[in-house]
N, C-alpha and C positions, 0 to 999 in steps of 0.2 A: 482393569479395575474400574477405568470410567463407562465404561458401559455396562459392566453386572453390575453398577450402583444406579445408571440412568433407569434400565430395566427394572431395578428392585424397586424405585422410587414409584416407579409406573404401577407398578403392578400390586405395588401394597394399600390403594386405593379401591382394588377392585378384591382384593380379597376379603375373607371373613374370619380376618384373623383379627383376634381383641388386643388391638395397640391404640396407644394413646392416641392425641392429634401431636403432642411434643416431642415422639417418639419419629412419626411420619416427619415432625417437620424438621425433626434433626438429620434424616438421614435425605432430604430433599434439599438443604442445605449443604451439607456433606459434601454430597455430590456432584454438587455446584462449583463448591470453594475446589474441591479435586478438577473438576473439568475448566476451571480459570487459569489455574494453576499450570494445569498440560497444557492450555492452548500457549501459554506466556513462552514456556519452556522451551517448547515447540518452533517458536516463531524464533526464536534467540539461534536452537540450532541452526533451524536452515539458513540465516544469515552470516553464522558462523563458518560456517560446511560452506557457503561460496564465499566467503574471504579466505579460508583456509588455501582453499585451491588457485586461489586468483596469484597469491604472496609467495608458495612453496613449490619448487617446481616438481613438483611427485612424477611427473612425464618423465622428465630426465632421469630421474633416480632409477625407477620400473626399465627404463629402456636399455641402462648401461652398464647394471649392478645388478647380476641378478642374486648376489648373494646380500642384496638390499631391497629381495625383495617386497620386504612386511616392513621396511623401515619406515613407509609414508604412514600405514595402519596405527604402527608403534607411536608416531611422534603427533599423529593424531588423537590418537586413546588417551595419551598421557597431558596432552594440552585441554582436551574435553574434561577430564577427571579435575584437573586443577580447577578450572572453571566450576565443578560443583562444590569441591571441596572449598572454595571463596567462598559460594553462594551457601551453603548448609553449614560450615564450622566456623570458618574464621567471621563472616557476614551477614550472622542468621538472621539478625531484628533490621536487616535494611529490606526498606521497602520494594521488590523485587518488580516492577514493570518490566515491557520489553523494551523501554528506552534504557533505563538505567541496567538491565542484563546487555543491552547491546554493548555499552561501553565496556564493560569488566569482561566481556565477550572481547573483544577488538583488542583492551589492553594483554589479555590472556596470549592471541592470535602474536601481537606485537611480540610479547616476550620469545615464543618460541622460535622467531624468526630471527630473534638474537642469537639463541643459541645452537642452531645448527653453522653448518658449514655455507659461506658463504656462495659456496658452488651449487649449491639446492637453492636458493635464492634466485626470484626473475630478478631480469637488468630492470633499470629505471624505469626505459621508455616501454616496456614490456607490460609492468603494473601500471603506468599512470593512464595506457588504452585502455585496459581491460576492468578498470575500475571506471574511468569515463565513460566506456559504452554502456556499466553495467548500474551506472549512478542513476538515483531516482530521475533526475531531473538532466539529463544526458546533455549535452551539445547546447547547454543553454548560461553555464558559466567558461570563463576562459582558463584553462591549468595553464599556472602560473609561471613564467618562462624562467628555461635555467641553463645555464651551459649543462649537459652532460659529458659528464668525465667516462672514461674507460675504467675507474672502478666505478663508478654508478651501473654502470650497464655489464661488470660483473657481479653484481651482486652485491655492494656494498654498503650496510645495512645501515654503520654511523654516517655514511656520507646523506644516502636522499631521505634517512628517517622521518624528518618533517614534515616535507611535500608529501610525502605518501600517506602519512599519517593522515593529515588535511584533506586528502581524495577519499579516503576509507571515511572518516567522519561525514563527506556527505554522500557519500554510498549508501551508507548507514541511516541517514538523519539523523543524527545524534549532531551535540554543539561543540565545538573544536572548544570552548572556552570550557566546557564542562569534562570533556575528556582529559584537558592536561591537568584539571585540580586533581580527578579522580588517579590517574596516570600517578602523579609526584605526589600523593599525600596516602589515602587508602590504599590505593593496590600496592606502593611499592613497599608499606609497611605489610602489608599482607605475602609478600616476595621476602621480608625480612623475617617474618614467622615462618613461613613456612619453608626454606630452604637452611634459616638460619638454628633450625632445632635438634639439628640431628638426624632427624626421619628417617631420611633419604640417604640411598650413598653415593655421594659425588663425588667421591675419586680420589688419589692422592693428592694427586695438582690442585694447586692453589686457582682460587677464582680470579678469572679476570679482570678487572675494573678497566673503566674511560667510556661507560655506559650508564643512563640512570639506575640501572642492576646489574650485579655483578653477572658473569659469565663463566660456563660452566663445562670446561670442554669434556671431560674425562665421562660426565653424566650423561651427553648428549653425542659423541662420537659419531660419528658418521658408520663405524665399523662395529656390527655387533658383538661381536667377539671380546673388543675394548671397549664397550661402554657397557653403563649400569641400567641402561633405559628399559629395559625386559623385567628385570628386579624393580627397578623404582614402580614401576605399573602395577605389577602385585603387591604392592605393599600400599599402594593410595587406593587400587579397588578394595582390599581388607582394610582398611580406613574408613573408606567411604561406606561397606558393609553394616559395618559397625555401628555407622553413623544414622543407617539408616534404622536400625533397632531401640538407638538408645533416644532417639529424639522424634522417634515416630514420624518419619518426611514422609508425607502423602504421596509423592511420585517419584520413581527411582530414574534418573535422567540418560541412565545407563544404557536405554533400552533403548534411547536415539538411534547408538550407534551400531547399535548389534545387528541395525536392519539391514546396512550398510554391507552387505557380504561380499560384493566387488570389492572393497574402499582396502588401496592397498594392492592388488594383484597391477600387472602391469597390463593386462587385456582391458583392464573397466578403468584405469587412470587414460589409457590414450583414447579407449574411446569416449569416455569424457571429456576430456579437453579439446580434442579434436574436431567430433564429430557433433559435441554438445548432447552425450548421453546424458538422461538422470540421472538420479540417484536410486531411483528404484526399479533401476531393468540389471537382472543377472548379468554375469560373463556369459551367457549363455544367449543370452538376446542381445547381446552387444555384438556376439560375432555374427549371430544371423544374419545384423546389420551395416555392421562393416560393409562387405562385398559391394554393397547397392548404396555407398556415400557418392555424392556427387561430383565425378572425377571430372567432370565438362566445366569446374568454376576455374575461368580464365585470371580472375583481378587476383592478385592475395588480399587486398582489402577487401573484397566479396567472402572469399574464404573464409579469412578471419572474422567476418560477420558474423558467421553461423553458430558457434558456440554461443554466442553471446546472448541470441535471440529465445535460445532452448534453455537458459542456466535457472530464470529465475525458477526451477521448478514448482511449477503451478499447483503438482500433484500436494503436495508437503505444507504448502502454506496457509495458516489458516482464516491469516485478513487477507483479504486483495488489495494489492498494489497500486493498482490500477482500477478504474471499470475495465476494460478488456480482461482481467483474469479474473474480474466478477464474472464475467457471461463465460467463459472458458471452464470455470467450476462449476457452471453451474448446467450445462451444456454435458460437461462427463458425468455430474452425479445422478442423472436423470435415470430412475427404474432402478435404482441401489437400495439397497438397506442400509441400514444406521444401527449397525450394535445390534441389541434382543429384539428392539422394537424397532418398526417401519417409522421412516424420518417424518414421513406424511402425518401418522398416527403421534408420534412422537414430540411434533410442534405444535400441534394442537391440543396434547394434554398438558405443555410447558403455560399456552397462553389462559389455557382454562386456569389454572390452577395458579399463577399471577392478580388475574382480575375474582378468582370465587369470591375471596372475603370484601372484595370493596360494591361501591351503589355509583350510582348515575350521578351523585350528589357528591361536589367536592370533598377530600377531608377534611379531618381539624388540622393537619399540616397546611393546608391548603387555606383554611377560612381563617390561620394566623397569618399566612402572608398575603390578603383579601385586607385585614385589619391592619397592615404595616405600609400600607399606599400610602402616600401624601398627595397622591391627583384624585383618591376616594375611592374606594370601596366598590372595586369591577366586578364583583359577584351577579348582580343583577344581568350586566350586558354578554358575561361569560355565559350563563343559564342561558339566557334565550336563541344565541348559536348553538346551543345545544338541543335544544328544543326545535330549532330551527332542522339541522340533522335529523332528528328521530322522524320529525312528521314526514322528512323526505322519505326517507327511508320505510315509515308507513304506508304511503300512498306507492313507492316504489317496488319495493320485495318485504309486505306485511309477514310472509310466513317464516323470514328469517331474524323475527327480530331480537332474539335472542344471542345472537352474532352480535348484531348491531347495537345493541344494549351492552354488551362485552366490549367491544370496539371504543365508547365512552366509557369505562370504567381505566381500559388502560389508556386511553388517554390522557386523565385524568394523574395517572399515577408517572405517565414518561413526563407530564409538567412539573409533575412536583419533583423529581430528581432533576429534572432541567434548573428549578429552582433554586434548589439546595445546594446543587453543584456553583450556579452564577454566585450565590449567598457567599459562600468559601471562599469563591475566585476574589468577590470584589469587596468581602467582609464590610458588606451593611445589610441591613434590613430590608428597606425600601427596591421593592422588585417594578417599580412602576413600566420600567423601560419593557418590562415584557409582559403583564399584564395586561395593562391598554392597550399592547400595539394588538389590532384586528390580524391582520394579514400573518403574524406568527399560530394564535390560538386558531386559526383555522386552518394554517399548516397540519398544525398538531393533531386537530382531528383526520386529516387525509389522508396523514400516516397510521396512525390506531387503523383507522376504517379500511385500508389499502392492506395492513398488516392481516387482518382476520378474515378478508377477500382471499387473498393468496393464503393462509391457513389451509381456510376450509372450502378451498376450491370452488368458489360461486362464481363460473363461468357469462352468469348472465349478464352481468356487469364490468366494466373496464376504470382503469387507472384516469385515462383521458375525462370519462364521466364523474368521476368525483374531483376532481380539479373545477369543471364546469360547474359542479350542482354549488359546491362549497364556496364558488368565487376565489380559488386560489391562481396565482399566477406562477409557472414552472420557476420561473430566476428566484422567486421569492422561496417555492418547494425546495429546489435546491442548496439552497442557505442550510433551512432546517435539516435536512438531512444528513450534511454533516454532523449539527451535532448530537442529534440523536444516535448516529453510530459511534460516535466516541463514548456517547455517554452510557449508553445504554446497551451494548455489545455483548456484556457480559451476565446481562440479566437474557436478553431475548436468543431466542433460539436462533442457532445459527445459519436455520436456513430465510428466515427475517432479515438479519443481517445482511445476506447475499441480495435477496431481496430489493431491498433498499439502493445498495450498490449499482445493482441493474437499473432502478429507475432514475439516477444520479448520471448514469451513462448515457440514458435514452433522452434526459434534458439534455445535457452538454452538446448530442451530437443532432437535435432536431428540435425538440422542442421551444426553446428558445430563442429560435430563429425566427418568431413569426411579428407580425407587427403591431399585436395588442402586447407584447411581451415588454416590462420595463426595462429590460437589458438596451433598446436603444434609444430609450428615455436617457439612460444611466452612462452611455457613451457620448451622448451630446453635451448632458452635463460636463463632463471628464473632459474632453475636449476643448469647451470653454474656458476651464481652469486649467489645461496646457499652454492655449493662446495667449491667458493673462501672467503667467510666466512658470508656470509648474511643470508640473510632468505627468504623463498618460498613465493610467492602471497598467497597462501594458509595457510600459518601457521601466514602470516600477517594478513587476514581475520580475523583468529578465536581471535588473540590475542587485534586486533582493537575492535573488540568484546565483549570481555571480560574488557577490561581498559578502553575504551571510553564511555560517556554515549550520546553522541548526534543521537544516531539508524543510521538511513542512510543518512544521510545531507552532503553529501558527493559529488565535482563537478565531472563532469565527464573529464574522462583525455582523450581529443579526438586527441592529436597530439602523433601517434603512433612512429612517429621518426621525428628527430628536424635534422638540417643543421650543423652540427659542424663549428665553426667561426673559427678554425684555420684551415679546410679542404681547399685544392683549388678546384676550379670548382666547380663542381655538386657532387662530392662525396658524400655519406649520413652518418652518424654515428650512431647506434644506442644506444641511453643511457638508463642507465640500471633502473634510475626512470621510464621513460615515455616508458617501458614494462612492468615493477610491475603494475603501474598502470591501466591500461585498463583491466590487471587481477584481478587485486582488488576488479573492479567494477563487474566483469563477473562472479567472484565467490560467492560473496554475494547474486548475485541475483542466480545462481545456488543451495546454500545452504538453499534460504529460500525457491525456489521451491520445491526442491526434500523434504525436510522439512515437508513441507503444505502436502502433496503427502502420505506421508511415516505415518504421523498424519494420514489422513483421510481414509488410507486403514487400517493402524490396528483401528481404530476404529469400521471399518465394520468388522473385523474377531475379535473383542473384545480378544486381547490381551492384557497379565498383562504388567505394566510397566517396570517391569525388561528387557524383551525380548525386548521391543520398543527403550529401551535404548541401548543394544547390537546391535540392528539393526542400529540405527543409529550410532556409532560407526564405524561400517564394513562398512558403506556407506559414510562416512567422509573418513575414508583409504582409501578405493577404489577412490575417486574420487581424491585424495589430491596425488595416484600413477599411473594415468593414461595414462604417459607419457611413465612407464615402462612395464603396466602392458595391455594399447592396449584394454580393455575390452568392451569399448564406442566404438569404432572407425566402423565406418557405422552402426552405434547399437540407442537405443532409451535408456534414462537415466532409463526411468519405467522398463525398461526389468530387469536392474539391480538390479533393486528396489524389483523385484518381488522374485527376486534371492537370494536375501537379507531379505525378512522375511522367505522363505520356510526354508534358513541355518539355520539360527539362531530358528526361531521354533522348526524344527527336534533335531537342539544342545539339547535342554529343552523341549523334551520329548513331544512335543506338534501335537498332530494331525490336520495340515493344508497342505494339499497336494495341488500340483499346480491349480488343477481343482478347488477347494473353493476359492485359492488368486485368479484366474483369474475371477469367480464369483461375488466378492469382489470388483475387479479390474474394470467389466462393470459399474458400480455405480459413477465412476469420469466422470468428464463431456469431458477429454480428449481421451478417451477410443478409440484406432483401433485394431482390431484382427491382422493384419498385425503384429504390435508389436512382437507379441509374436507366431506366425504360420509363419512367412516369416524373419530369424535371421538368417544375414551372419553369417558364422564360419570362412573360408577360402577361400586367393584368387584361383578361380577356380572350389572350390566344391561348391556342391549343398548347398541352403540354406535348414533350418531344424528348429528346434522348440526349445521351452524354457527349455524343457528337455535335447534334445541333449545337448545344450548352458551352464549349469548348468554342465553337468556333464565333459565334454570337454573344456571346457574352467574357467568356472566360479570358479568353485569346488578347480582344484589345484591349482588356483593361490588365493584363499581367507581362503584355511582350516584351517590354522596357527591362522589365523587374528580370524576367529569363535572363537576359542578354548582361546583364548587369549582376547577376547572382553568378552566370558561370566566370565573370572576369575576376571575380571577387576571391572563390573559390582557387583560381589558377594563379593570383597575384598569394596566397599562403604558401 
């Protein structure tokens, strides 16, 4: 449905059919709020669908019961159905995001895990791995120490509820404080509705209690023959039928699972969990691939790597996680089609038809919050960067300026929801802090103008070139662009979106590094105020990290320096919050990249987990000393990366020479030889290679750190 709406949208512009403009704009709207809606859905399942699997041991059941064999399908169908039926009957008018579908997702996941047998349950230490490998922010908080008991590690669901619950919550990003309101108030009245009505038949036997819901054995039976869970399922999908007719739901969420045709046999549960199949390769491509898994992995910690690194299914999701599964998407969707109409064709009739009704000239939205300054009225100074742009752009590519004239209108229009959106957040009027600041409203242009570049394919010009004409600086680009992808995600077409991601990735991992960039302005500051007795952006990172459970829900701190009110004039001050901050941001996202990165290369050179953990260690120091230690600076972060498994391997004895990690190394989807064949050393000398680089530079400023990482590692 969302693509015979994308198509019809497309196409009823070009027809000669006598329809309104209100007519167009309803069904252009339609099909909008429909396509927000699936993507929401969407995202909720596939993080559903790997906690399902992380929590239930469906391997077990498939491998030893074969007269259980649909019983993982069954108890999956019927925990998904629950989950709509919250979201469409019992919780229609809540405001449905994917944070707030994650939790009633996760509480959903929780209850089913109650009511199965405790013998389908992983042990403790079983979930509290496979949720820390597979946590946004992996190996950078500490799970919290516990004795484990022999029921915990049979499966016993009132013993480690807690702790586990707490791992899932930052798996998830969702806020541990927000999950237990939602947990003990809504859902479990929604648990009291809905099992407490009748519906359903659960059985003679009475419910269990000494859980916050009661327990249901007779419904849930491990044994299909004695339970009702076959019946209970046709009776919530003619529910949910129903439900769908009488309240007209844009999207039936049904169809998630229907895709799911493995889900359930015991050929596609072990090669899943195993081998770290998708979700959307048949039984039939699962066994082709069997045969050829890699029986040479000597560590079981290697082993059990490999599921891990293949689960987040790239294919299925529709934000990335990461910059790595931005360039991973975007890498597989290359020469695809999009629905009726080409994606190419398709984003460029999204952006045309954003910017036709608006001018080069601010709005009246726009010329009220111009009038709501109290440092006066930046209409004048905004105008003439903008004028500043266009003339560039005349004297540069005059035959496109029609683009570029486009390019300012949406500009224009992502400030004013940037606006709107700060307006609500900080409920005042006065927008000074972002009107005035230069270096944001000329972000704002780089992006519009970068957006309808990559649109409409104008090869002649590069990303790097509008950074330089405009006088933007990447650390600063980077701010914005987070929030223009929060903000505006659901208005811009999504291959914009990806877009964006990728140049958010190519700062973090080069850009930045260079020595006009404020990022080592921004660390020497930070530095001063650890000396004087604080603490570094970086050591706040890890430890935000470790004590917070809300993952990254974090706003972005875009006013790099604030106007001191007892300064006269123009003076500026810099305070020493609003520098932590912007590093705060810059570093989280650097640590989950290089992360993801550092994951998916030892994974290809199937290293034991000991050494993965020293490596990333040495790659924490190094990054967390760069202000000292100069090793990034006109460098690529992977170089160091690379530098950083051959240490720590050689430490432990391990044969991996640079020619296999570089091997290794072509298999990411960000891969240039450059990298690692063309590595400044020194101002003046000739550039040289990753060898040189290692042994001249790399070597003595980390060899302490080596030697000191793997004692560190072996004293755990």
């Amino acid at each position: 449905m969302t693509q015979f709406l994308r198509g019809l949208k497309d196409f009823l512009p070009k027809s000669h059919l006598d329809l309104t403009d209100a007519t167009k704009r309803h069904v252009e709207e339609s099909a909008s709020q429909l396509e927000n809606g699936h993507n929401v859905i969407q995202q909720v399942y596939n993080k559903f669908n790997d906690l399902f699997h992380v929590i239930l041991r469906y391997d077990f059941i498939a491998a030893t019961r074969m007269d259980l064999d649909s019983y993982p399908e069954d108890m999956h169908r019927f925990t998904w159905l629950f989950f709509l039926l919250i979201k469409d009957e019992l919780l229609p008018k809540e405001r449905w995001t994917v944070s707030v579908g994650l939790v009633y997702a996760m509480c959903c996941v929780n209850f089913a895990a109650t009511q199965v047998d405790k013998t389908f349950r992983r042990g403790f230490s079983d979930i509290r791995n496979r949720l820390s490998k597979n946590d946004n922010q992996p190996g950078l908080y500490s799970v919290p120490a516990m004795l484990v008991s022999s029921d915990m590690e049979a499966g016993d669901w009132l013993v480690y509820h807690d702790t586990i619950k707490q791992l899932m919550c930052r798996n998830l990003g969702v806020s541990w404080q927000d999950y237990l309101l939602v947990e003990r108030t809504t859902f479990l009245k929604c648990v009291e509705a809905f099992f407490g009505s009748g519906r359903l038949n659960l059985g003679e036997h009475e419910p269990i209690s000494g859980f916050l819901w009661p327990r249901f054995p007779q419904a849930f039976n491990r044994h299909r023959n004695e339970c009702f869970l076959v019946s209970n399922i046709k009776k919530m999908e003619y529910e949910y039928e129903l439900l769908l007719h009488q309240q007209g739901i844009d999207f039936d969420g049904r169809s998630l699972y229907v895709r799911n045709k493995g889900l359930g046999t015991s050929l596609s549960i072990a090669g899943f969990v195993q081998w770290g199949g998708n979700y959307e390769e048949t039984p039939r491509k699962i066994r082709q691939r069997m045969p050829r898994t890699p029986e040479g992995v000597k560590s079981p910690a290697a082993r059990s790597l490999l599921p891990v690194l293949q689960k987040a299914s790239v294919y299925n999701q529709q934000m990335p996680s990461t910059p790595l599964t931005a360039r991973t998407l975007s890498s597989r969707s290359q020469n695809k089609r999009s629905g009726l109409v080409d994606e190419l064709e398709e984003t460029q009739n999204r952006l045309t038809r954003l910017c036709e009704a608006d001018t080069i000239e601010p709005t009246p939205t726009m010329q009220a919050f111009f009038a709501a300054c109290l440092k006066g009225n930046p209409y004048r100074s905004m105008m003439g960067r903008v004028h500043d742009v266009l003339n560039w752009f005349t004297n540069k590519a005059k035959s496109k300026m029609d683009i570029w004239n486009m390019a300012i209108k949406l500009h224009w229009r992502i400030f004013e929801n940037m606006l709107i959106a700060e307006q609500t957040r900080l409920k005042k009027k006065d927008m000074s802090h972002l009107l005035h600041q230069e270096a944001y409203h000329r972000s704002v242009m780089t992006c519009a103008v970068e957006l309808l570049r990559f649109a409409f394919r104008i090869e002649s010009m590069t990303f790097q070139e509008f950074l330089y004409a405009f006088k933007v600086r990447p650390f600063e680009f980077g701010l914005v662009i987070e929030m223009i992808v929060r903000r505006e995600q659901s208005r811009l077409p999504w291959p914009c979106v990806r877009r964006m991601k990728e140049i958010e990735e190519r700062i973090l991992e080069s850009e930045v590094w260079r020595e006009e960039d404020p990022l080592y302005t921004l660390l020497r500051t930070d530095s001063e105020i650890a000396q004087q007795g604080g603490m570094t952006a970086q050591a706040q990172v890890l430890l935000d990290m470790s004590e917070r459970t809300s993952g990254f829900c974090y706003e972005v701190a875009v006013s790099m320096a604030s106007e001191d009110p007892g300064q006269e004039g123009n003076s500026m001050m810099i305070k020493p919050k609003t520098r932590i901050e912007p590093l705060n941001l810059f570093f989280r996202k650097l640590y989950r990249m290089v992360h993801t990165r550092l994951l998916a290369l030892s994974k290809t050179l199937m290293l034991p987990e000991t050494v993965i953990r020293q490596g990333w260690d040495v790659l924490i120091w190094t990054l967390d000393n760069e202000l000292k230690l100069r090793m990034l600076q006109r460098r690529h972060t992977d170089l160091v990366m690379m530098c950083v498994v051959f240490g720590v391997s050689k430490l432990n004895g391990l044969n991996v020479p640079f020619n296999k990690i570089v091997s290794a190394y072509r298999q990411q989807p960000q891969y240039m030889g450059e990298i690692f064949r063309n590595v400044y050393i020194s101002e003046g000398a000739p550039h040289t290679d990753i060898v040189q680089y290692y042994n001249k530079i790399f070597l003595p400023n980390v060899k302490d750190v080596l030697y000191a990482a793997k004692s560190n590692v072996s004293d755990r």
